[in-house]
Steps between C-alpha positions, in 0.01 A plus 500: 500500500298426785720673737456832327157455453509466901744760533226726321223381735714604769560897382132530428385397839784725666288756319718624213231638255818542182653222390701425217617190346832427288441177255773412205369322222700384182709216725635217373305216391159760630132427299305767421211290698726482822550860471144564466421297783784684739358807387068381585683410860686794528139720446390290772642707742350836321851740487530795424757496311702233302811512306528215244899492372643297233779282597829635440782276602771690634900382410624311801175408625419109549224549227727748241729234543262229377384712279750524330639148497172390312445280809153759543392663172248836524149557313549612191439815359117428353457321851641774735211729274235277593592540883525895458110484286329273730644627814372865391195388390389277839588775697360747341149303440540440908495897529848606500651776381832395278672819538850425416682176309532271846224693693125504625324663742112451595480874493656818426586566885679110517766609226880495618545809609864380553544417108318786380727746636784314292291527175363870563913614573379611840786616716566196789743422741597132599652427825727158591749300314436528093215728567492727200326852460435737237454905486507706191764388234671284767482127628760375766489134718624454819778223545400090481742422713401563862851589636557706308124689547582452864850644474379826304197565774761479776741751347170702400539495125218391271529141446445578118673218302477672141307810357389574097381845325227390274500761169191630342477211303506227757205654711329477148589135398422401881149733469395297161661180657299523776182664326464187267491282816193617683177610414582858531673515189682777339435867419393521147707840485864371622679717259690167395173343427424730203755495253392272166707201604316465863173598374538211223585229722213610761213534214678098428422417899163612485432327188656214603285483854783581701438836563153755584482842487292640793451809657831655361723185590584209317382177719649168480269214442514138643723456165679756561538456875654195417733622235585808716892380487522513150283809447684740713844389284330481187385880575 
């Protein structure tokens, strides 16, 4: 809209040399040629970084409700495809890096360092209401409610609404999970990956151009980036 496109104009003349941009494609009743065009705009403004989501109506919401009264109706699957392709491809032509599913970066140094220490499992700590963190084999989130985070700081306990232990094999499903959405990949030599079933069904990615083998890691591809869902439970 033109007020974010102003909004924009406004940061960079503050000065702010790293911006990034949040833009949801896949809405309903959306053109692939009005998404294009929102997307030539939004490279207007050169960012350095831009996160481009699929629509995912939440139950409750104004739109999930719509949704799923018929009264809107979604792209289809072939059509929500198209958005993925094409919106990897412009960017990328435009000289962005796509390094994970809903992410690109005009450089290495202009990747989320935020995000990546989610898909790396590097240790964090989140602070305020629902804030969650993660160290080890645990992840705990602070309370929603803000009473109730207020209540716990006044009598000095941690405001931690719920913890979980994640087992050996949950830091692996979330490690492939995660691998198969960003260009980083997986480790060739997860000791999971190399039993006969795994190794079949990878030789079947890489045949099937979902999958490269580089440098001792199995990549994703733009396929494959957008199939990343359905890889990691397929695997």
């Amino acid at each position: 809209s033109g007020e974010a496109l102003d909004a924009l104009d406004a940061v960079r003349a503050a000065g702010f040399s790293n911006i990034g941009l949040d833009l949801i494609y896949g809405v309903p009743g959306q053109s692939l040629e009005s998404w294009m065009e929102t997307l030539q705009r939004a490279l207007m403004t050169e960012p350095e970084h831009l996160s481009c989501y699929e629509l995912t109506p939440e139950p409750g919401t104004p739109i999930g409700e719509r949704c799923a009264s018929g009264e809107d109706r979604l792209p289809g699957e072939d059509l929500r495809f198209r958005f993925f392709m094409i919106t990897s491809e412009y960017l990328e032509s435009s000289g962005y890096i796509h390094y994970e599913v809903s992410n690109f970066a005009r450089g290495v140094s202009f990747r989320s360092r935020h995000n990546m220490k989610y898909w790396n499992h590097t240790p964090y700590l989140g602070l305020g209401p629902s804030a969650h963190s993660f160290a080890g084999d645990r992840r705990w989130w602070n309370h929603a409610d803000l009473d109730r985070y207020h209540t716990d700081l006044e009598q000095n306990r941690q405001p931690v609404a719920e913890t979980e232990t994640l087992s050996d094999e949950d830091l692996y499903l979330e490690r492939i999970f995660l691998g198969l959405r960003t260009k980083e990949g997986i480790d060739c030599n997860e000791p999971a990956l190399l039993d006969r079933e795994h190794a079949r069904f990878l030789r079947q990615c890489i045949d099937g151009g979902l999958l490269e083998r580089q440098a001792g890691r199995f990549i994703p591809t733009r396929r494959g980036l957008a199939l990343a869902d359905q890889l990691a439970v397929m695997l």
